[in-house]
TINU-539571 format. One line per field, with one value per residue (C-alpha): residue number from 0; chain; x, y, z; residue in one letter. Coordinates in Angstrom, 1 decimal. Example, Ala and Ser with C-alpha at 12.3 -4.5 7.8 and 13.67 -1.06 7.14 Angstrom:
2
lumdo	(0	1)
lofi	(A	A)
c1	(12.3	13.7)
c2	(-4.5	-1.1)
c3	(7.8	7.1)
martor	(a	s)
This chain:
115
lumdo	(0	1	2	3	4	5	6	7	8	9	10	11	12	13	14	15	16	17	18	19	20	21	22	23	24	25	26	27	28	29	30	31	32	33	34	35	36	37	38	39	40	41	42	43	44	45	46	47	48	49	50	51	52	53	54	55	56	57	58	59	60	61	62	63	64	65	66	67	68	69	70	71	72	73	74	75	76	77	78	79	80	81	82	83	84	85	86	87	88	89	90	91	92	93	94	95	96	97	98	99	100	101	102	103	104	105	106	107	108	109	110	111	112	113	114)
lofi	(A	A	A	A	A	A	A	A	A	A	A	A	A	A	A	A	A	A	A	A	A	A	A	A	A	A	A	A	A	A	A	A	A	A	A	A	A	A	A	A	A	A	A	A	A	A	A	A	A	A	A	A	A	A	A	A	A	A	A	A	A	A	A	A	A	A	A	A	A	A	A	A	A	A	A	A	A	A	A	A	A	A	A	A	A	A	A	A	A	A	A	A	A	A	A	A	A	A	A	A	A	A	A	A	A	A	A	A	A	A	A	A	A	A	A)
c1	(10.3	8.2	4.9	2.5	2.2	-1.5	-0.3	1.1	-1.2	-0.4	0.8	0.3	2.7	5.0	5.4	5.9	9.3	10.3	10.2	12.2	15.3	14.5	17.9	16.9	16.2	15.4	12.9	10.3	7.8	5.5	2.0	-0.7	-4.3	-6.3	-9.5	-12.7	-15.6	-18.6	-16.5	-17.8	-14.5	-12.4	-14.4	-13.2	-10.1	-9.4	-10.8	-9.9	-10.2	-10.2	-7.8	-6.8	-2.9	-2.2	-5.1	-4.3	-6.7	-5.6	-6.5	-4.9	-5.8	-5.6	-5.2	-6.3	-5.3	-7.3	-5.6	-6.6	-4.1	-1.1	-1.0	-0.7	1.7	3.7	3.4	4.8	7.9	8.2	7.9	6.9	3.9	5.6	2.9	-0.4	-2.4	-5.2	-4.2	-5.7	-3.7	-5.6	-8.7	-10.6	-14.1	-16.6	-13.9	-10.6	-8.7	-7.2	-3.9	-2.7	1.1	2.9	6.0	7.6	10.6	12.1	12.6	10.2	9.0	12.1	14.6	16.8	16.0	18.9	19.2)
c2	(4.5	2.1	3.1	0.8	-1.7	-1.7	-3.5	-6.3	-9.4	-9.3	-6.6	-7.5	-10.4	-7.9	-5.7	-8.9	-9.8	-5.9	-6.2	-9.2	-8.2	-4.4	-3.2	-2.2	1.2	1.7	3.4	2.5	4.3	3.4	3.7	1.4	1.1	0.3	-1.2	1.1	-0.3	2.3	3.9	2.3	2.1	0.6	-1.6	-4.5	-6.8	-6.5	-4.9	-4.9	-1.6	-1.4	0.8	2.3	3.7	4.5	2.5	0.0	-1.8	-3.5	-4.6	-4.1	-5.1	-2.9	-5.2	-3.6	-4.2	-4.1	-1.5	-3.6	-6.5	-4.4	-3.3	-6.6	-7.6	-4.4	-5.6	-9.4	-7.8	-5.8	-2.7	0.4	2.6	6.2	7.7	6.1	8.9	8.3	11.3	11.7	10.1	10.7	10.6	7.6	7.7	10.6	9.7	10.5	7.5	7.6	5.9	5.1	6.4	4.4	5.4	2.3	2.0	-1.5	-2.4	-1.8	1.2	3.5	1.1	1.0	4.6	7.3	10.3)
c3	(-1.3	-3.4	-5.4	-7.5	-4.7	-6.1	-8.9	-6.9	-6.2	-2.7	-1.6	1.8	1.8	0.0	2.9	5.1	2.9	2.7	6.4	6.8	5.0	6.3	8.5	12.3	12.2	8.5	7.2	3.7	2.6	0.7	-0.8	-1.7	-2.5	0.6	0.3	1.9	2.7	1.7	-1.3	-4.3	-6.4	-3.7	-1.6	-3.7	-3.2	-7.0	-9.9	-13.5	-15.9	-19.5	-21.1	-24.4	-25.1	-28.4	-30.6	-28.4	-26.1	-22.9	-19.0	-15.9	-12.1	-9.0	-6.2	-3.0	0.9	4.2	6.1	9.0	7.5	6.6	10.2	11.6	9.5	10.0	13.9	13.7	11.4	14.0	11.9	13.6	11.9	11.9	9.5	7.8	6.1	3.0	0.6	-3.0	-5.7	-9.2	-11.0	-11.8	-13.4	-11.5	-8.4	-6.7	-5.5	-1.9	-1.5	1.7	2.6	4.5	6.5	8.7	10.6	11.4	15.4	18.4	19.6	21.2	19.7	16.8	15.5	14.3	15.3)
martor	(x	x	x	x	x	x	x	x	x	x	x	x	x	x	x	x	x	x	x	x	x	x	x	x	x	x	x	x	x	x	x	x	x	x	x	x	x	x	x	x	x	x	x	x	x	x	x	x	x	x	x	x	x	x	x	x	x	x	x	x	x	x	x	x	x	x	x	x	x	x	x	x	x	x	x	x	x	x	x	x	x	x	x	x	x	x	x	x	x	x	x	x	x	x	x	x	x	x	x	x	x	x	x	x	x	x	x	x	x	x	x	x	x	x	x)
C-alpha cells in the first residue's frame, strides 16, 4: 500500500515504474490526489499551502493527477483496475478532499491472479 503519492511531483510516472517492477499477479494499492475539474480546491495540477507547526512557518505542494492519465498508464503496464473509488480523506479550508483509492493488480484481465 502506498499513501502521500500527492506529494510526489509526478505521481503519474510513479505508478508507471511501480508497475514495471510489479510481480504478475500482485496487487498495490494506493491513493492519490486526483484532479476535478469543477471543485475549486482540486482542479489544479499543483497547489502550494502555507503552514504553521510549532512557531514554525513552512510550504508544501499537493501535486494532483488526471484520473483520465493514471488509467492509461495503468493500461500500457498492463495493470488491471480492480477498484477506483473517490472517498473523503480530511479537511482542508471550508472543504473535504477526495482521494482517489486505487487497487491494481499486475497481468491482463483473467490472467496471473491467485486464488
Amino acid at each position: 500500500a502506498i499513501g502521500c503519492l500527492d506529494l510526489v511531483p509526478d505521481p503519474v510516472k510513479l505508478l508507471s515504474t511501480i508497475g514495471r517492477h510489479m510481480a504478475d499477479g500482485g496487487l498495490c494499492i494506493c491513493t492519490y490526489e486526483p484532479r476535478l475539474s469543477g471543485v475549486e480546491d482540486q482542479s489544479a495540477a499543483m497547489t502550494t499551502y502555507p503552514r504553521e507547526l510549532d512557531g514554525r512557518s513552512w510550504e508544501f505542494t499537493v501535486f494532483r493527477a488526471d484520473p483520465k492519465r493514471i488509467q492509461q498508464v495503468l493500461k500500457a503496464q498492463q495493470l488491471v483496475l480492480v477498484s477506483d473509488e473517490l472517498v473523503p480523506a480530511y479537511p482542508r479550508g471550508e472543504s473535504v478532499v477526495q482521494y482517489g483509492l486505487l487497487v491494481v493488480r499486475k497481468g491482463r484481465p483473467g490472467h496471473g491472479a491467485r486464488s
